[in-house]
C-alpha positions in Angstrom: 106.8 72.6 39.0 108.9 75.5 38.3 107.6 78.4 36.4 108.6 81.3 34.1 107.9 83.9 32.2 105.5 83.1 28.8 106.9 83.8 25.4 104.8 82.5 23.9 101.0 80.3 24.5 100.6 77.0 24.0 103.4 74.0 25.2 106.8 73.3 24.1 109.0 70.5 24.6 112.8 70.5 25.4 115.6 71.5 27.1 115.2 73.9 29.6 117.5 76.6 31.3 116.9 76.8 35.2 118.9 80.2 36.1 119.1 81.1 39.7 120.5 84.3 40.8 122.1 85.1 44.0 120.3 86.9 46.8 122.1 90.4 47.9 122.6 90.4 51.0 123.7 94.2 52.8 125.5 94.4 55.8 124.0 97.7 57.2 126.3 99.2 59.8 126.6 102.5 61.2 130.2 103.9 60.9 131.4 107.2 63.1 132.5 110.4 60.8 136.1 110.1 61.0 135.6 106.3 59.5 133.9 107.4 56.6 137.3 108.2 54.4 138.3 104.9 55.0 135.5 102.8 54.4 134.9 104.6 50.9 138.6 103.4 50.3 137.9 100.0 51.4 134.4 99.8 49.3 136.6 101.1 46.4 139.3 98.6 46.8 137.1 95.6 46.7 135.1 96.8 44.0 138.2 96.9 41.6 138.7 94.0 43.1 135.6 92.2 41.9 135.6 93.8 38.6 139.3 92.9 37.8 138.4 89.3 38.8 135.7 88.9 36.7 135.2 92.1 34.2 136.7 92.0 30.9 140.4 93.5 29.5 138.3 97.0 29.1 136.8 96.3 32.8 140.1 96.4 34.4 141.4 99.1 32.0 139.5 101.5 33.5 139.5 100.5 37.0 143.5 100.9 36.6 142.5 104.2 35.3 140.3 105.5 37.7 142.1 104.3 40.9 
């Protein structure tokens, strides 16, 4: 049985919707000072890279601009 959240009571027949989201997963890691620079730079480069992938004409607009 899979449940949700109530809209409204009483039962309802149909199609239903099963969305299932991905778990986050962080990789914790300590990093020593004089990495710091470059991890920011790599974070930075594979966030543009995820929103250029997926993000809309806008999106990537302002990733171009911000880089």
């Amino acid at each position: 049985m899979i449940s949700g959240i109530l809209a409204s009571p009483g039962i309802a027949f149909g199609k239903a919707l099963l969305l299932k989201e991905d778990e986050i997963v962080i990789d914790r890691k300590k990093i020593s000072a004089d990495k710091v620079d470059q991890e920011v730079e790599r974070f930075s480069e594979r966030s543009c890279q995820g929103i250029c992938a997926t993000g809309s004409d806008q999106d990537k607009k302002l990733v171009k601009r911000f880089r």
